[in-house]
N, C-alpha and C positions, 0 to 999 in steps of 0.2 A: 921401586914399588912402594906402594905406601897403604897401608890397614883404615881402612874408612870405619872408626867406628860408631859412627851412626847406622850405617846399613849392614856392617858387617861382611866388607866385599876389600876386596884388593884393586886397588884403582891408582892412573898414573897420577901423579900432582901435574898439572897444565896451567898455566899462564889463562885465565881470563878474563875477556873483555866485559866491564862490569856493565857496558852501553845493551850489547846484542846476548851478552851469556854465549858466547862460543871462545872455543877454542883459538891460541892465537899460534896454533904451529900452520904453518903456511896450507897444509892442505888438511881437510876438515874432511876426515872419511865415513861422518856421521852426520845427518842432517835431518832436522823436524821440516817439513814443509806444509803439515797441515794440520791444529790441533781443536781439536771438536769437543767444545763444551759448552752445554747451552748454558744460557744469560739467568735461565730462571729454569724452575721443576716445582709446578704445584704437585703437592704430595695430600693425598686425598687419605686422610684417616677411618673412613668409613669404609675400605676397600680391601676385601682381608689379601687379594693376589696384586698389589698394584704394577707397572710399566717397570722394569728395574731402570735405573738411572745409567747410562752408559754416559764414559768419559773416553772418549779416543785419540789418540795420538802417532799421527802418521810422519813416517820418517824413511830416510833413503839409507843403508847401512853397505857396505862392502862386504860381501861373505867373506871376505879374507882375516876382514878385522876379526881380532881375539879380545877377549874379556866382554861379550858383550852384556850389559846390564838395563834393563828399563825401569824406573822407579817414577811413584807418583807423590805428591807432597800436598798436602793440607795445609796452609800459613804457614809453609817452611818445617813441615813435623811430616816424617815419612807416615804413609798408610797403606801402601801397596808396593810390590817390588816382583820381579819375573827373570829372571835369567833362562836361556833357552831349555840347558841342560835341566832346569830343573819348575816342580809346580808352584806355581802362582805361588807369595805367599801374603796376605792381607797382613798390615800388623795391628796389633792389641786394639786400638782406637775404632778398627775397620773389623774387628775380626766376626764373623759370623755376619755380616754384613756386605759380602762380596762372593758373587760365582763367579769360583775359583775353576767352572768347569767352562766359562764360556770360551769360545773360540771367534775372533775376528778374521780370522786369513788362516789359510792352509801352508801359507809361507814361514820356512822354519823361524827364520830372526823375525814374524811378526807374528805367531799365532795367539798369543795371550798379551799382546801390548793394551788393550782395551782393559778398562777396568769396569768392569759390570758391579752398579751400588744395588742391590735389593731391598728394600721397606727403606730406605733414607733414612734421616731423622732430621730436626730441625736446628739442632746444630753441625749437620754437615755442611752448610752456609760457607762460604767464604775466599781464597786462591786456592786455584788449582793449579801447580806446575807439573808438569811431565819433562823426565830429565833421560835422557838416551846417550848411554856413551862406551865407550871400548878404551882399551886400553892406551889407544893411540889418540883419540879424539871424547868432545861431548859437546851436547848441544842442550837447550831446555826454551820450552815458553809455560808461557801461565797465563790463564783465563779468569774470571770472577763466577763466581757461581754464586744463587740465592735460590734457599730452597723454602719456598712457599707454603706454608701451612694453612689451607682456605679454614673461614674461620665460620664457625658453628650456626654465628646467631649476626643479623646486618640489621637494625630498624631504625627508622624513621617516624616522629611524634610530636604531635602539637598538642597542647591545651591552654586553656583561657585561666587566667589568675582572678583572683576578685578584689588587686589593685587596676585594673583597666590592661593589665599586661598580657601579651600571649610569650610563652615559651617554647622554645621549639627546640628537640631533643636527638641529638642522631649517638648510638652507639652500637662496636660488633665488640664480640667476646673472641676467643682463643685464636687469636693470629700470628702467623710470624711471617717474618719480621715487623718489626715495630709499623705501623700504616698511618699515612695521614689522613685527615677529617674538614670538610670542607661544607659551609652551608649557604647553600644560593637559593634568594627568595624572587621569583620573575625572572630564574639566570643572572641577577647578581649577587657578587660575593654577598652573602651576610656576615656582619662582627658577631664575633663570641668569644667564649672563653678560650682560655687556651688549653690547649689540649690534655683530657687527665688519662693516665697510661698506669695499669699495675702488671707487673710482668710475674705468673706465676711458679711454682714448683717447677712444672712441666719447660719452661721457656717460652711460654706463650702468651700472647697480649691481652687484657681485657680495655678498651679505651672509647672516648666517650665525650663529646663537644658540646652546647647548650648557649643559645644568646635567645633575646626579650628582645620585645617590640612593641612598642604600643598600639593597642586595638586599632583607634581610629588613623595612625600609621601605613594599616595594610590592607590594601584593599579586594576588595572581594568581585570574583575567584581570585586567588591568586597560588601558581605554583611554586611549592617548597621543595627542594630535592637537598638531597647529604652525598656526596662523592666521597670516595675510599679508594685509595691507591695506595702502591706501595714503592719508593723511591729509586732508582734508576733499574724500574722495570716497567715492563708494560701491562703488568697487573689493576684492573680497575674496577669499581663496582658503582654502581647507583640506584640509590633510593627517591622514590618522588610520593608527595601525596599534593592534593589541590586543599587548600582553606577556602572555604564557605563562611560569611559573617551567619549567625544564627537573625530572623525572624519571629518578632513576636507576635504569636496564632492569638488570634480573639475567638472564643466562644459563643458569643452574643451574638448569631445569625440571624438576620431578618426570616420572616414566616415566608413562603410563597405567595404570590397573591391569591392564587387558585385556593392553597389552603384558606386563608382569610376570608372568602366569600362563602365557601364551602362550609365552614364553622358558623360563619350569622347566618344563614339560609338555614341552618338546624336547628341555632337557637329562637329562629325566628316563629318554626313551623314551628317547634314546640309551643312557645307561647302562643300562638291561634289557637292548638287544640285544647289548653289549659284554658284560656277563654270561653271556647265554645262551652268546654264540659261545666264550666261553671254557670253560665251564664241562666241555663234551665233551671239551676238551681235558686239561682238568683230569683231570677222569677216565680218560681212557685210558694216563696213565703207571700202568705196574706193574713190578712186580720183574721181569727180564729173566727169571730162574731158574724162573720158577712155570710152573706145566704148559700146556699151550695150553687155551683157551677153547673151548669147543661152542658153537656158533650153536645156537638150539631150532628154527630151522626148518631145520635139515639136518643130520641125525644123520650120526654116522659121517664127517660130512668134516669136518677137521681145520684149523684156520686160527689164525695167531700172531698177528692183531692186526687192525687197520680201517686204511685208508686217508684221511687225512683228508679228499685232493680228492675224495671220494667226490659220484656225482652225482646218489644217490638222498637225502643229506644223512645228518649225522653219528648221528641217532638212531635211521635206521634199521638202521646197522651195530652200534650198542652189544648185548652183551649183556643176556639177561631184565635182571640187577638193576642194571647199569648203566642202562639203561633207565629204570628205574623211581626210583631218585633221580634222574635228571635231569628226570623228569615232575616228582616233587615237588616241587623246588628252583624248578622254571621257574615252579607255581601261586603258592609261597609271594614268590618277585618279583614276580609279576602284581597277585597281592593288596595286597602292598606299595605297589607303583604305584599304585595305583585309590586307595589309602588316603591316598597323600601329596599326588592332584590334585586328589583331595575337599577336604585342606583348603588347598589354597593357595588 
């Protein structure tokens, strides 16, 4: 017998094959045949109850066999360990971080071989071996685990410089593991910088890529996207936006033409009746000296002149040939008008 002090268990010393990790006495009364660990676990920090992370490890054991033990290993550092007789026990790295009360099988030599992880963290990342063995025999595999911290903040951003350059900007904040960054403009690659990466307190990424182009370079529309992945997993994300070249608006709008005639047809009419109203006026200066005037419709009474504020209006105080040029003046404006709306 031999005192295993890392786990703290009595265990035989066996000959192993460093190729398979099994036992090399000719009959092997322990055997793993199935070990269940996924590839990846996004661990969602917004989630106060999230999915616990189950690690399982199925194996064929002989009830006959004595010393039975099952232990689980993190890069070769125990975290977990079950012997039938007695409860789970997670150690220090794992502790408070594992129910100890779940059960996978009802079968005595399997009922706690499952290692139920609760809240993760994102340094539980890395190999997972499961080691099953008895006194007489042991077996072990190992799997790779990544455990996925989806990250807060993913955007994608262009602007114009006022060297002729456009920049274009892709960064996400708090991720793990470290993620690459990728920029295609029309679906091809774009050059950029190379990748800037700050890894915080927490163990989480802030990271952040950037390449120029020059304006007349890129043509419009044209789609920009930023890809984010994370390396041998199938974790992927993407950003897209479309570039538009900017156009430059003129202010300086032509008038309608309907406006345009509409406007001289007003100013036009104005001026006739600025004419007309003057033109009485026009004509009733005379020589102060000249004899008085005869109205023709009232012989014999005597009158020096018209009244302008008259309220029967000023043409009907004019005399006969006063009268009579101011008819004719008023047709030959009228005609005028009608002739000049005609051609506008």
């Amino acid at each position: 017998m031999h005192l295993d002090n890392r786990f703290g268990i009595e265990t035989r010393l066996l000959t192993t094959n460093t190729t398979t990790g099994r036992s090399a006495d000719v009959c092997s009364a322990v055997k793993i045949i199935n070990l269940k660990v996924p590839s990846t676990y996004l661990l969602d920090q917004t989630s106060k109850t999230p999915d616990p992370l189950i690690l399982d490890c199925e194996y064929e054991v002989d009830e006959s066999e004595k010393g039975f033990v099952l232990k689980w290993l993190l890069d070769g550092q125990p975290v977990y360990q079950w012997i039938p007789s007695k409860n789970p026990f997670p150690f220090q790295s794992f502790k408070n971080r594992v129910d100890t009360s779940y059960v996978v099988s009802q079968e005595h030599l399997h009922k706690h071989r499952a290692m139920a992880i609760i809240k993760p963290l994102a340094n539980f990342t890395g190999e997972y071996m499961c080691i099953v063995q008895t006194y007489a025999s042991i077996d072990r595999k190992s799997a790779k685990l990544k455990i996925i911290v989806r990250e807060s903040k993913f955007d994608l951003s262009y602007y114009l410089n006022g060297d002729g350059y456009i920049t274009v900007d892709c960064h996400a904040r708090d991720i793990s593991p470290l993620p690459e960054l990728q920029i295609r403009i029309n679906y091809e690659l774009f050059e950029t910088e190379n990748l800037k990466s700050v890894q915080g307190e927490n163990g989480l990424y802030n990271v952040s890529i950037s390449g120029r182009i020059r304006k007349d370079q890129l043509e419009s529309p044209a789609m920009i996207e930023c890809l984010l992945s994370i390396p041998e997993t199938n974790y992927n994300k993407r950003r897209s936006t479309t570039y538009y070249a900017r156009k430059t608006k003129s202010n300086n709008k032509p008038l309608p033409e309907s406006h345009l005639k509409t406007t001289t047809t007003t100013v036009a009419t104005t001026t006739t009746v600025e004419m007309l109203q003057a033109a009485p006026e026009n004509l009733q200066k005379k020589d102060p000296d000249s004899p008085p005037i005869v109205s023709s419709g009232s012989a014999g009474n005597e009158t020096t002149g018209f009244n302008a504020t008259e309220t029967n209006g000023a043409s009907s105080s004019l005399p006969v040939p006063l009268r009579t040029t101011t008819s004719v003046l008023a047709t030959v404006v009228t005609i005028l008008l009608i002739f000049t709306t005609t051609l506008l």
